[in-house]
MARRO-182453 format. One record per residue (C-alpha): residue in three letters; x, y, z. Coordinates in steps of 0.25 Angstrom, whole numbers, padded with zeros to 4 digits, always signed. Each point is the difference from the previous one (the first is absolute). Layout:
<sites>
ALAXYZ...
</sites>
This chain:
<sites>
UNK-0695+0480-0427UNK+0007-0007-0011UNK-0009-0006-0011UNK+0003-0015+0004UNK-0004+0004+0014UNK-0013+0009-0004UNK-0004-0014-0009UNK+0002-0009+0013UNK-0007+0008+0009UNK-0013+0001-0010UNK+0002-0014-0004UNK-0002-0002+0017UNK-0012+0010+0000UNK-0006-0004-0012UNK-0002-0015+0007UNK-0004+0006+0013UNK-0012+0007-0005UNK-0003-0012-0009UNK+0003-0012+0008UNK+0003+0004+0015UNK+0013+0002+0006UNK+0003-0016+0003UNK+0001+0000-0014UNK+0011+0008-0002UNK+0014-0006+0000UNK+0013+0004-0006UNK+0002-0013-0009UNK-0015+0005-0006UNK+0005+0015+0001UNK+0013-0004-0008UNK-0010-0009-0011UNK-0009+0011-0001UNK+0011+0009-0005UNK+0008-0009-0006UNK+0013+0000+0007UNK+0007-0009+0007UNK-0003-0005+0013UNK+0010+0007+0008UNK-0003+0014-0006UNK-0011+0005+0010UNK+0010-0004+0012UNK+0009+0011-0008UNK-0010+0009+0000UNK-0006-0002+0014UNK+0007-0009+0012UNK-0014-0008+0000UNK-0014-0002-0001UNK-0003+0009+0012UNK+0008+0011-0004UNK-0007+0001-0014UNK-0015-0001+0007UNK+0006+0011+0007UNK+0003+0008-0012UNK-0013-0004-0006UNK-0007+0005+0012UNK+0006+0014+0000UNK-0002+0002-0014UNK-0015-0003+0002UNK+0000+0008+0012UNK+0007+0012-0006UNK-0008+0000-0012UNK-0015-0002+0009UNK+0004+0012+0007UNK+0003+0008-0012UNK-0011-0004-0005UNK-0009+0003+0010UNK+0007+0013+0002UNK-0006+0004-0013UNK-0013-0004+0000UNK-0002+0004+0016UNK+0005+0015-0002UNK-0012+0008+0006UNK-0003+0014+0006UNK-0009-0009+0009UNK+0007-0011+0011UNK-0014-0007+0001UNK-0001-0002-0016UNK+0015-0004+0001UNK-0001-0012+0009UNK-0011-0004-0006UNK+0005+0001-0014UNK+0015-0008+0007UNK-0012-0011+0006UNK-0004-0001-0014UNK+0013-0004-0005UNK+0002-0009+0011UNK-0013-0008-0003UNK+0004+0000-0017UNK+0013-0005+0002UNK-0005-0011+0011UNK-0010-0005-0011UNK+0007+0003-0013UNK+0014-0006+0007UNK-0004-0009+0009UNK+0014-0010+0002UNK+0010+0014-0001UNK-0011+0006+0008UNK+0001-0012+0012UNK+0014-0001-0001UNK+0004+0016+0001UNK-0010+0002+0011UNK-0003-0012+0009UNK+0012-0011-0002UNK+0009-0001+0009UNK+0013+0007-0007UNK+0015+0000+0009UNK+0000+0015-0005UNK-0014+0004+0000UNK-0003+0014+0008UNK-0005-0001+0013UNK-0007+0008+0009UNK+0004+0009+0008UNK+0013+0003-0003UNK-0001-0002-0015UNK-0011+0008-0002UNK+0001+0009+0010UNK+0014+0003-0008UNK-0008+0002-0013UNK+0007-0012-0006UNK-0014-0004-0004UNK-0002+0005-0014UNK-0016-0005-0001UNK-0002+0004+0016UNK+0008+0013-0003UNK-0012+0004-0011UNK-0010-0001+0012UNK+0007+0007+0010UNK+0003+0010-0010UNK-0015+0002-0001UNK-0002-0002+0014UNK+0009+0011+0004UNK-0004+0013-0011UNK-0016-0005+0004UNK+0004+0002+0015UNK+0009+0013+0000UNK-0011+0004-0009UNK-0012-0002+0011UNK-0007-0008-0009UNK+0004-0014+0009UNK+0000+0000+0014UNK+0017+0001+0005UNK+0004-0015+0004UNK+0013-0007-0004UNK+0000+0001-0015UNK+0006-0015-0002UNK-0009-0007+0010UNK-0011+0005-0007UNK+0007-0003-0012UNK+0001-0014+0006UNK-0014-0002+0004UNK-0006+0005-0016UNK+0011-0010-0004UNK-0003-0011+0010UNK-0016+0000-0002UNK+0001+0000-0016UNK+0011-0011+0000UNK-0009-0008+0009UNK-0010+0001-0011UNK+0008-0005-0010UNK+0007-0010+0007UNK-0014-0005+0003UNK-0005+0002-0015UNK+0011-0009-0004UNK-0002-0011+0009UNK-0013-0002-0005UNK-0007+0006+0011UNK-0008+0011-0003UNK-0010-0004-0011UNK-0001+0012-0008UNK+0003+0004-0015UNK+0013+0009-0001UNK-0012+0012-0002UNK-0005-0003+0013UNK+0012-0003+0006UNK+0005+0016-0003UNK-0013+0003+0005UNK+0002-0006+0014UNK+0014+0004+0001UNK-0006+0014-0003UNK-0010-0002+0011UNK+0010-0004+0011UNK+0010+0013-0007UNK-0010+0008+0003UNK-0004-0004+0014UNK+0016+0003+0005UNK+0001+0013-0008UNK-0013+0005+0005UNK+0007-0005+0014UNK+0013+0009-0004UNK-0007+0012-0006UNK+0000+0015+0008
</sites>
């Protein structure tokens, strides 16, 4: 990417996280980084296409990142360690967090045939985990990205309901209760 381009998409991510993604336009964009109002369009064909751009660089770099810190010998302390992650950047990154995740995006994956395709890069660190615990024996054999899917569906619930202000826990005990309910499915899935 170009540096103008890099600048813009920051600028558009900078005021996701901080603001929420209604607040991002592209005259706010173009203020921001002080060019001229028609430069983001140059850059990107419209608002959609660089929340898209945003989106894949957050996701790209989640998935990275959780690659790193999840790498394990052990598939049960990788999942939890990947559910971990999950919860931290649900409470540390709430608006990008609600935006990559639950919001309804025209190119957001969707399942099946996006996941099943590994085109997921955040599922993909599940599955991936999913797959070595079960050709290893350690989880019972079952279709990696439905399980995948259900670890993913019951901690997103969670959060989803963490954020709207219904479950009445501090962030502690909200790790602790996704940890609870974790633990519950993997002792479901485990040989």
């Amino acid at each position: 990417m170009n540096e103008t381009r890099t600048t813009i998409a920051a600028a558009a991510r900078r005021i996701l996280e901080d603001e929420g993604v209604a607040a991002v336009s592209m005259r706010r964009i173009a203020t921001e980084c002080g060019v001229s109002a028609m430069t983001p369009y140059w850059h990107f064909p419209n608002r959609q296409a660089l929340l898209e751009q945003v989106c894949q660089e957050a996701f790209d770099e989640v998935a990275t990142d959780w690659r790193q810190r999840t790498a394990h010998d052990d598939p049960l302390v990788e999942l939890r360690a990947a559910a971990d992650l999950l919860i931290d950047f649900a409470l540390h990154r709430p608006r990008l967090y609600d935006y990559l995740f639950t919001a309804p995006r025209p190119a957001a994956r969707r399942y099946p045939d996006d996941f099943t395709a590994g085109d997921s890069p955040t599922l993909n660190v599940l599955i991936e985990a999913l797959t070595s615990g079960m050709r290893r024996g350690v989880l019972r054999d079952d279709d990696p990205v439905e399980v995948a899917l259900t670890l993913a569906a019951q901690l997103h619930g969670l959060i989803a309901l963490h954020h709207g202000g219904r479950i009445g826990l501090s962030d502690d005990e909200f790790r602790a209760l996704c940890h609870r309910n974790l633990g519950r499915i993997l002792d479901g899935i485990t040989a």
